[in-house]
C-alpha positions as CSV (number, residue, x, y, z in Angstrom):
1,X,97.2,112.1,100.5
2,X,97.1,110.6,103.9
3,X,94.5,109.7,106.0
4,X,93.7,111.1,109.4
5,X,94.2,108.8,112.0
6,X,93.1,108.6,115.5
7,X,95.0,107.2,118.4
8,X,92.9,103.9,118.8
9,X,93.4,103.4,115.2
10,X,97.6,102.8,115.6
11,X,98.3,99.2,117.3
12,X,99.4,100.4,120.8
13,X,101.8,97.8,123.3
14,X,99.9,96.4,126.1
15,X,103.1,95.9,128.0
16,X,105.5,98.1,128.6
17,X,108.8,98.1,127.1
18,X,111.7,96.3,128.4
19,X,114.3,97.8,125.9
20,X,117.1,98.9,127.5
21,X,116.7,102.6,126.8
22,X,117.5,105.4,129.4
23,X,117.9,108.9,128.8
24,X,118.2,108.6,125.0
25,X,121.2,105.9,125.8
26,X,120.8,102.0,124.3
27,X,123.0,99.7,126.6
28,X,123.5,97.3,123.9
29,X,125.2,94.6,126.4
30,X,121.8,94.2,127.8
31,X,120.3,92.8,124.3
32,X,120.3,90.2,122.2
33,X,123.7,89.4,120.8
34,X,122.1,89.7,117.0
35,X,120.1,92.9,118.0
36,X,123.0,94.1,119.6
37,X,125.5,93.5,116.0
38,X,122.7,95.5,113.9
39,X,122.3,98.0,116.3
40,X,125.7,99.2,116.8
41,X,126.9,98.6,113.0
42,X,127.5,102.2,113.2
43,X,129.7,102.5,116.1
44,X,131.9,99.3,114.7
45,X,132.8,100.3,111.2
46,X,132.6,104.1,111.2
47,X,136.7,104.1,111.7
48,X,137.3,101.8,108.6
49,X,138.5,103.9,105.6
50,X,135.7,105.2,103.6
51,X,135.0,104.0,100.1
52,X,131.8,104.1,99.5
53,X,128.8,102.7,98.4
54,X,129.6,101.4,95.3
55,X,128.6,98.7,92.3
56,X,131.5,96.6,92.9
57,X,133.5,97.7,96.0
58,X,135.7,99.9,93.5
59,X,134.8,103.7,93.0
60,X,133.8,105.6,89.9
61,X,135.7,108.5,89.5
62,X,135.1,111.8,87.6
63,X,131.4,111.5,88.4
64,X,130.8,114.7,90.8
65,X,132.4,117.8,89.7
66,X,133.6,120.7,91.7
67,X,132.5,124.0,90.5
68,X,130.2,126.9,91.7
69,X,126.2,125.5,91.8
70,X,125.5,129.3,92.5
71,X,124.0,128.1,95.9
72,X,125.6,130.9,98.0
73,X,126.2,129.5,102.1
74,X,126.0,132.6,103.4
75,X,123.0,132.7,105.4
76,X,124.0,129.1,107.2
77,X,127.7,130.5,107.9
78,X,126.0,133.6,109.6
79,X,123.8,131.0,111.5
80,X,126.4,128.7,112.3
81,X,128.5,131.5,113.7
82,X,125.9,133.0,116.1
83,X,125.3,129.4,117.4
84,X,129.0,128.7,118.5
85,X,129.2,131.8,119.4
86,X,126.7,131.5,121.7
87,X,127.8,128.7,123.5
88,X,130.1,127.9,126.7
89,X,133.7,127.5,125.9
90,X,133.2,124.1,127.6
91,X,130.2,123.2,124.9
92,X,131.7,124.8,122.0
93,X,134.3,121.9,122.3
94,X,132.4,119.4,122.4
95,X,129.5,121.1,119.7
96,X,132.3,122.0,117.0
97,X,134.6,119.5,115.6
98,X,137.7,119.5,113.0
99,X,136.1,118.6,109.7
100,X,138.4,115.7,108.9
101,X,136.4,113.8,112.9
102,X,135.9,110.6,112.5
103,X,132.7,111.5,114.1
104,X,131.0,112.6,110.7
105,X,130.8,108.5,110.0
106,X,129.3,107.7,113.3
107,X,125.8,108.0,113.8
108,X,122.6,105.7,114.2
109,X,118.9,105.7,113.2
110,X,118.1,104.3,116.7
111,X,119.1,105.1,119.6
112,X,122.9,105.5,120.4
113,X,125.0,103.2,122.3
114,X,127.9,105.5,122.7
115,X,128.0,109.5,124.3
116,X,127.7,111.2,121.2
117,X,129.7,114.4,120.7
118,X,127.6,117.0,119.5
119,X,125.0,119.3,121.6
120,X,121.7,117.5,122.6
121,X,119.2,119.9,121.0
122,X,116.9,119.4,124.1
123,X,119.9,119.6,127.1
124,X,120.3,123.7,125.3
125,X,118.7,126.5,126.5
126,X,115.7,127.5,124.1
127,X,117.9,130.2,122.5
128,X,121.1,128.1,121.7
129,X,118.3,125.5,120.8
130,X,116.9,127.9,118.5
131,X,120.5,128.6,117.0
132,X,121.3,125.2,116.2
133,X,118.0,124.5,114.2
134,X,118.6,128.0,112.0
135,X,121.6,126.3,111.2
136,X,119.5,123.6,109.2
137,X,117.1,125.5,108.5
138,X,118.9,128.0,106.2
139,X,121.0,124.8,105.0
140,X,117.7,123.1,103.4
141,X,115.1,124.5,101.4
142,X,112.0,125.5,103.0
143,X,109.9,121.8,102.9
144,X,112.9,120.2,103.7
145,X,113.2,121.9,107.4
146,X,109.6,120.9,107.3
147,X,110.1,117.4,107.2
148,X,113.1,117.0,109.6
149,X,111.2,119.1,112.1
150,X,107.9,116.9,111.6
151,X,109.9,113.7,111.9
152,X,111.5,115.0,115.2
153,X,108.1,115.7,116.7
154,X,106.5,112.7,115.7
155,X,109.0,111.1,117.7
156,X,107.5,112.8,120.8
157,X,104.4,111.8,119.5
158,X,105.8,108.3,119.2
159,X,106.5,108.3,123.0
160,X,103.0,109.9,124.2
161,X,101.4,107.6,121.9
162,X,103.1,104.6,124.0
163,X,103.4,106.3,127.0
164,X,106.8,105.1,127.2
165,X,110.8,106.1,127.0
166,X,109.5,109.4,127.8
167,X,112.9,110.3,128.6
168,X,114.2,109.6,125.3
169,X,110.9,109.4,122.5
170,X,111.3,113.5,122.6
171,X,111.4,116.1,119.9
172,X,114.8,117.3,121.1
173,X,116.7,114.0,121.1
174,X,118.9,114.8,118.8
175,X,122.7,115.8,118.5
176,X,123.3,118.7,116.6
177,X,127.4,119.1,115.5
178,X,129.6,121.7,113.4
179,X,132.6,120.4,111.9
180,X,135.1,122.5,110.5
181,X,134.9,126.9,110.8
182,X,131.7,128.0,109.1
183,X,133.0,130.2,106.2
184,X,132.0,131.4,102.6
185,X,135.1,129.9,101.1
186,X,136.4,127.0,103.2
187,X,134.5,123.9,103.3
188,X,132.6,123.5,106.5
189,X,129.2,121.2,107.6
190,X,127.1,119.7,110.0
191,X,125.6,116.8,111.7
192,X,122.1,116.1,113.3
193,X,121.4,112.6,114.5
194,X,118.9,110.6,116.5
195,X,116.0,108.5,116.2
196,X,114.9,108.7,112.6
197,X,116.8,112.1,111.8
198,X,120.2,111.7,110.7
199,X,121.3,114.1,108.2
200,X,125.3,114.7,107.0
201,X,125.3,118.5,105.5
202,X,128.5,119.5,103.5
203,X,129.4,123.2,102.2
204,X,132.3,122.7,99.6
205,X,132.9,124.8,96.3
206,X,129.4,126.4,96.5
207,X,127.5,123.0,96.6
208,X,126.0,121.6,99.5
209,X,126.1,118.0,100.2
210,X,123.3,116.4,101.8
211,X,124.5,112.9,102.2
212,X,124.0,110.0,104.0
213,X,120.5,111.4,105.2
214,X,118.0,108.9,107.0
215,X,114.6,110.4,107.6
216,X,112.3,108.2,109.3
217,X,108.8,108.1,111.4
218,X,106.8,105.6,113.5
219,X,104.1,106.6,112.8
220,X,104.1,109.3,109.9
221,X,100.8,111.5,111.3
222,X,100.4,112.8,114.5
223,X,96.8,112.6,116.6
224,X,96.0,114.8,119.4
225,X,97.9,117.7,120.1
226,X,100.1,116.6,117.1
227,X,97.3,116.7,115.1
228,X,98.1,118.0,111.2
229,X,101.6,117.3,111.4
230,X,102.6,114.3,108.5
231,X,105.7,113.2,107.2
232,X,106.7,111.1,103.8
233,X,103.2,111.9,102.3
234,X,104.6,112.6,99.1
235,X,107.4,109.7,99.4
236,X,104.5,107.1,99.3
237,X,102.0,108.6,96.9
238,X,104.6,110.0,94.4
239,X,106.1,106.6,94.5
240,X,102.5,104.5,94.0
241,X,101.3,106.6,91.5
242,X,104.8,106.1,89.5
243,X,105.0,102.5,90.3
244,X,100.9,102.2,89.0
245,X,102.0,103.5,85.5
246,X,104.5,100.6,85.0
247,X,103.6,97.9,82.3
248,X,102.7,94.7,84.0
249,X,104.7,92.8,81.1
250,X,107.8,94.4,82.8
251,X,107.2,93.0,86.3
252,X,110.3,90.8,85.4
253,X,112.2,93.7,85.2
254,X,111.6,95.5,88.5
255,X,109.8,93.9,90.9
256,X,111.6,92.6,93.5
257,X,108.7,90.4,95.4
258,X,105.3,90.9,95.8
259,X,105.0,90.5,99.7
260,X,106.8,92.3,102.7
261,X,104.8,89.7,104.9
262,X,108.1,88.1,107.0
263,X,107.2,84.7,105.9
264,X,107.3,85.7,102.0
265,X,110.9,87.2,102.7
266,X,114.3,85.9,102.5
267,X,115.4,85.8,106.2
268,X,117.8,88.4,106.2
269,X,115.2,91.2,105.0
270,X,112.7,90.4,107.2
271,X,114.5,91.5,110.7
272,X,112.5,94.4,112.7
273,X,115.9,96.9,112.7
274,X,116.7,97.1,109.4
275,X,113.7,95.3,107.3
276,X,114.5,95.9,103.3
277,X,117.2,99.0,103.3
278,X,120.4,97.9,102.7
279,X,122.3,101.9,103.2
280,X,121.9,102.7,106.7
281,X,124.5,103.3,109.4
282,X,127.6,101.4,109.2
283,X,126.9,100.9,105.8
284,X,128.9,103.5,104.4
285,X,131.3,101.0,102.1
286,X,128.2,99.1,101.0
287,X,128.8,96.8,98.1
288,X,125.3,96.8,96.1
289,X,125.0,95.7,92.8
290,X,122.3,97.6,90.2
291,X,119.1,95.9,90.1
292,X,115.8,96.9,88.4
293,X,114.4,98.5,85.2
294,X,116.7,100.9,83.6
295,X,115.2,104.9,83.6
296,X,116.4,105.3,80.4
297,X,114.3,102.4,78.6
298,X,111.1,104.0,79.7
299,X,108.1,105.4,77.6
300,X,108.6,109.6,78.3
301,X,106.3,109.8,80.6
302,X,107.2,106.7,83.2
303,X,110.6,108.6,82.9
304,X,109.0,111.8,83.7
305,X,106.7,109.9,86.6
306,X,110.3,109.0,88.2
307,X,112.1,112.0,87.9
308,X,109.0,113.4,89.9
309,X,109.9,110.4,92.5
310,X,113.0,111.6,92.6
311,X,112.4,115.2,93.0
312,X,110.7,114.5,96.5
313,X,114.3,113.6,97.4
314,X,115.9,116.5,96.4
315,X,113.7,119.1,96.8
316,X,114.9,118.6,100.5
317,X,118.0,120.8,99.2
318,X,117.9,124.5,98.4
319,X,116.7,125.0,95.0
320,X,119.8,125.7,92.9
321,X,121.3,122.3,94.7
322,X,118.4,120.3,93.8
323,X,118.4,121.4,90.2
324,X,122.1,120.7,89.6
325,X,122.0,117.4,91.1
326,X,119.2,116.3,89.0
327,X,120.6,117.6,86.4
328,X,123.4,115.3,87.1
329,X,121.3,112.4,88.0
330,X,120.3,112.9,84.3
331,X,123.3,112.2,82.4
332,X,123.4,108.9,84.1
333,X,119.4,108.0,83.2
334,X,121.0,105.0,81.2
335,X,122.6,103.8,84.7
336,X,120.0,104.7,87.4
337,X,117.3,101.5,87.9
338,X,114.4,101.6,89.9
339,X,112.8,98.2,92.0
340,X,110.0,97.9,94.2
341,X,109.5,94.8,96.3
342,X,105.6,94.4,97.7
343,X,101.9,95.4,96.4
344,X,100.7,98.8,95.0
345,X,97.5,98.9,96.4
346,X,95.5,101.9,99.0
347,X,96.9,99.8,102.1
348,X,99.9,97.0,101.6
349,X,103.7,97.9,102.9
350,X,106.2,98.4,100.3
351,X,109.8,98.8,99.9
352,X,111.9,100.6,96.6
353,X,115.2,101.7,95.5
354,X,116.4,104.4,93.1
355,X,119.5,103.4,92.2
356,X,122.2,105.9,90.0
357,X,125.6,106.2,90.0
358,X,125.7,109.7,91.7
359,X,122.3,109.5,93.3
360,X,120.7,106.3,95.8
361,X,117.1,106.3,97.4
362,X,115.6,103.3,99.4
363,X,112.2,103.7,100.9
364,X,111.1,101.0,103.5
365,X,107.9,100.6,105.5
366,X,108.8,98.3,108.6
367,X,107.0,96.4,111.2
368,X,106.2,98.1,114.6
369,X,109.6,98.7,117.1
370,X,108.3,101.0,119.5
371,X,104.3,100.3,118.2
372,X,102.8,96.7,118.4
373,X,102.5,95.8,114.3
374,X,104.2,93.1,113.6
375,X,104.0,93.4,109.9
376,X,105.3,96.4,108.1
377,X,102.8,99.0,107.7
378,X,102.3,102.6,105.4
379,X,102.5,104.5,108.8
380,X,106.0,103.3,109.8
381,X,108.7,104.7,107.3
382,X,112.3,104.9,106.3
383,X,114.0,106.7,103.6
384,X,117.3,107.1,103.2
385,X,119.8,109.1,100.4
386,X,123.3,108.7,99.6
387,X,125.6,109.8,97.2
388,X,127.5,106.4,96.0
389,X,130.9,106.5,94.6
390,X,132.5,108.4,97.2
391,X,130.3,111.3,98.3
392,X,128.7,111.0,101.1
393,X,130.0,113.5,103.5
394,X,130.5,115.5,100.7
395,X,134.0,113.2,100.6
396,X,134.7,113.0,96.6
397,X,134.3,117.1,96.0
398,X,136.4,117.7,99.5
399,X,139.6,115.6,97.7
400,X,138.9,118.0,94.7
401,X,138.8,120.9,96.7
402,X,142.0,119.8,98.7
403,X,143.7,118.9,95.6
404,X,143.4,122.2,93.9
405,X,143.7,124.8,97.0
406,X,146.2,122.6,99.7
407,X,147.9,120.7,97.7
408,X,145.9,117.5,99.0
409,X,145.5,117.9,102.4
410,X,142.7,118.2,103.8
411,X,140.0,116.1,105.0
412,X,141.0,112.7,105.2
């Protein structure tokens, strides 16, 4: 799968940086006035009323259903509890908000310009620490805490490696918040967001909802003392070998460009914050029309080649989750496309999208923004997943919910 690197094999800085970063803080007034608009897209639209990420700017409805996936809560509720519960009245204010916060929308992939609400994982004791990541931890499935814990120590790795921001590149940089009461029967959910870990985790009607999630790393595999320790292995080599099996006489059909070199791209998919992905933060009403080959027009086993693609994805949920959502990515096979913009080769960058109606994927490598590269590269990586049509945040099955048990209110 990947190959072991060493530290002189990453393209280090030979300055130090002048970002304005301090103790995991961006002061966005203090760059670029274009930086400054990418970078706090997040904290400028996150109040606008939520629609979406749709085809056409108007949602489908009756796509997501609301009944039992037989994915029992129980053991996150239990964690969740003991976590607040373990906390100072004065944090538990602060670490625990209503469900309907406009909070759940505001969150960033870099580094906040804003004092997040939320508990800073590494401001908590070890033992409320520890709480607040059994909360995720019983909320995923097992690889899935794997990941988000790798991609949150690669970010210390990230800061050793630079010998830089030391005082926000850490593994704990991250704010961890509980919205609503944790209960077996009420929805409830949580929040974890920082530097390439942001992840929106809904319990509603015995589904969980893990939606907008951004997992990223720079790079993906540790050296020295983070030695062993990978991330998005399987997100590139799933993805190549699927993307190696398509007939070159379809090109036409899914390939988006052949180059992520910046001179080969259009200008506004070429910028260092955001590259190719078009769903990050702020981006929550995203118009974005279907482009690529259609699932469903593929031989059986280029079908069966994505729906291993997209298993990566959700294999990040607890098993009975991740079946019933592929199930339902399923029945829309004749809707979900799939386009890849650069090479296919043992080295080049590459970006692609899974595109359904319930079910939306973008993998990106970028250039260097804390390393020196200033091409995209396989060791720099973003994915992200939503649910489009109205369910991120777990929003389209909460109005069901609220509609049959409150008479429609609820969440707004």
């Amino acid at each position: 799968m990947s190959h072991q690197r060493h530290p002189g094999d990453f393209p280090l800085p030979t300055t130090r940086g002048d970002l304005p970063i301090v103790d995991s803080h961006l002061f966005d007034d203090l760059i670029p006035p274009e930086a400054a608009h990418e970078l706090t897209a997040g904290l400028r639209r996150h109040r606008e009323p939520y629609v979406g990420i749709t085809d056409n700017g108007t949602p489908r409805q009756g796509l997501y259903r609301l009944d039992g996936a037989g994915t029992s809560p129980n053991a996150a509720v239990v964690t969740a509890r003991s976590y607040l519960d373990g906390l100072a009245p004065h944090q538990r204010v602060v670490a625990a908000l209503p469900m309907d916060a406009p909070e759940w929308r505001l969150w960033t992939n870099a580094i906040p310009t804003w004092h997040p609400k939320g508990m800073r994982l590494e401001r908590l004791t070890e033992r409320d620490r520890d709480r607040a990541l059994a909360v995720v931890e019983a909320s995923l499935s097992p690889a899935g805490y794997a990941q988000v814990r790798a991609a949150m120590a690669l970010n210390e790795h990230l800061g050793e490696l630079i010998d830089d921001y030391r005082d926000t590149l850490t593994e704990f940089a991250y704010w961890f918040t509980v919205f609503g009461t944790p209960s077996g029967d009420s929805p409830w959910g949580w929040q974890l967001m920082g530097h390439h870990v942001d992840l929106h985790c809904v319990f509603v009607g015995g589904q969980v909802v893990l939606a907008p999630v951004f997992l990223g790393a720079e790079p993906t595999t540790g050296t020295g003392r983070f030695e062993g320790i990978t991330a998005f292995g399987d997100e590139t080599e799933v993805a190549l070998t699927f993307r190696r099996t398509l007939d070159p006489d379809r090109e036409g059909e899914f390939l988006m460009g052949s180059s992520l070199r910046a001179e080969d791209l259009p200008p506004e998919l070429a910028g260092p914050w955001n590259g190719r992905h078009l769903a990050g933060a702020g981006s929550d009403n995203l118009v974005l029309p279907p482009e690529g080959i259609v699932a469903a027009s593929l031989p059986a086993d280029q079908r069966d080649g994505l729906v291993e693609l997209i298993r990566v994805y959700l294999d990040r949920l607890p098993t009975p989750q991740a079946e019933r959502t592929l199930a339902l990515v399923r029945e829309h096979f004749d809707e979900t496309r799939f386009a890849w913009r650069g090479g296919h080769d043992d080295e080049c960058a590459f970006y692609y999208r899974i595109h359904s109606p319930v079910f939306l994927v973008e993998y990106d490598n970028h250039p260097g923004v804390f390393l020196a590269n200033p091409e995209p590269a396989r060791f720099h990586v973003h994915t992200i997943v939503r649910a489009p049509n109205g369910n991120d945040y777990g929003r389209d099955l909460l109005a069901q919910h609220y509609r049959l048990h409150h008479g429609g209110h609820g969440a707004g």
